[in-house]
C-alpha positions in Angstrom: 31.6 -1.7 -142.8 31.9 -2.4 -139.3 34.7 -1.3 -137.0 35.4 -2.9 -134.0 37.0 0.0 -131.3 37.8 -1.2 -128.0 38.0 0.1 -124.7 36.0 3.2 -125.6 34.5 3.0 -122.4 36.2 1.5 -119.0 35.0 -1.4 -117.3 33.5 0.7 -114.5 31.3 2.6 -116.9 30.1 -0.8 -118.4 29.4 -1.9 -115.0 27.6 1.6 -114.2 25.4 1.3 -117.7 24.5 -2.1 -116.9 22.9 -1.3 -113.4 21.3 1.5 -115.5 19.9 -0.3 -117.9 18.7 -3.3 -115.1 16.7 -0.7 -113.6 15.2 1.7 -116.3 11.9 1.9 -117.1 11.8 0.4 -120.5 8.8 1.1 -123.0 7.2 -0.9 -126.3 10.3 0.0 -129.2 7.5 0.4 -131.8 7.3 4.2 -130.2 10.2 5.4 -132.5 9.4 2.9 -135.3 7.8 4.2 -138.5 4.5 2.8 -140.1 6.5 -0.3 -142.1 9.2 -0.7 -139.4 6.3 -0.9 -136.3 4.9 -4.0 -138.0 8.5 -5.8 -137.8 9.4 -4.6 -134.3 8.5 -6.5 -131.0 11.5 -5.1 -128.5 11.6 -2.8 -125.8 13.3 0.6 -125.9 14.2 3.2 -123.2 12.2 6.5 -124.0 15.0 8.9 -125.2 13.2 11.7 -122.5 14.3 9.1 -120.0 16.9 10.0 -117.3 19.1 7.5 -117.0 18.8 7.2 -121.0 20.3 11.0 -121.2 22.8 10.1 -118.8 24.4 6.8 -120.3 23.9 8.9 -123.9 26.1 11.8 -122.7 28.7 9.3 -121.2 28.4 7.3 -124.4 28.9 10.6 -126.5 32.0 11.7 -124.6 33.6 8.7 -124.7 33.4 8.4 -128.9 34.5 12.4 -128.7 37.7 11.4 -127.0 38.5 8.5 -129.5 40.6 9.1 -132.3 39.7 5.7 -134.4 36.1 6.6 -133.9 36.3 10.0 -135.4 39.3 8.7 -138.5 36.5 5.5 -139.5 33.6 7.8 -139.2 33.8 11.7 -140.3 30.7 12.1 -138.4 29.3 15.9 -139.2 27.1 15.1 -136.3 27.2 12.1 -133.2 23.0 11.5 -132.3 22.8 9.7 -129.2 22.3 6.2 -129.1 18.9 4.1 -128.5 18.7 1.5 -126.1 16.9 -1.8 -126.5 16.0 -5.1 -125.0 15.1 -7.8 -126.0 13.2 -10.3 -124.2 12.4 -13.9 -124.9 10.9 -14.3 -128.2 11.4 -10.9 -129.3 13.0 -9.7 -132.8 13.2 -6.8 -134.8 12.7 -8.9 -138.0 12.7 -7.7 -141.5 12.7 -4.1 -142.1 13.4 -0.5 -143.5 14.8 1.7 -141.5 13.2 5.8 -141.8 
């Protein structure tokens, strides 16, 4: 099922993880792939040791920690911080199973 929340972040915190994101140093996504997912994925991925990765993770986190809806639709026991990808021309993340 997929829940659509909005507003869990404000516009200037968009605008602030999209100048991130422009500027990171983004990395081949077949780092955190498994064996049968690696052969499926051509995207690229911010290392999760990166800086402005921790950053927009932590603002991400304590944004979904604020939000009611977030925490009635999920139960989470435990929130991991998200992944960030890109995708460039041509790229996909085709068939796969996730680990």
């Amino acid at each position: 099922m997929l829940l659509h929340i909005p507003d869990v972040l404000t516009r200037e915190q968009v605008a602030l993880a999209r100048q991130r994101l422009q500027e990171a140093g983004w990395a081949d996504g077949k780092a955190t792939a498994g064996y049968q997912s690696a052969q499926a994925k051509q995207n690229l991925q911010l290392p999760e040791s990166d800086p402005a990765a921790r950053a927009l993770g932590s603002m991400i986190l304590d944004a979904l920690g604020r939000n009611d809806t977030f925490f009635a639709a999920a139960l989470p026991r435990r929130v991991y911080p998200p992944l960030f990808n890109c995708y460039q021309q041509g790229q996909t993340f085709g068939f796969h199973v996730d680990n």
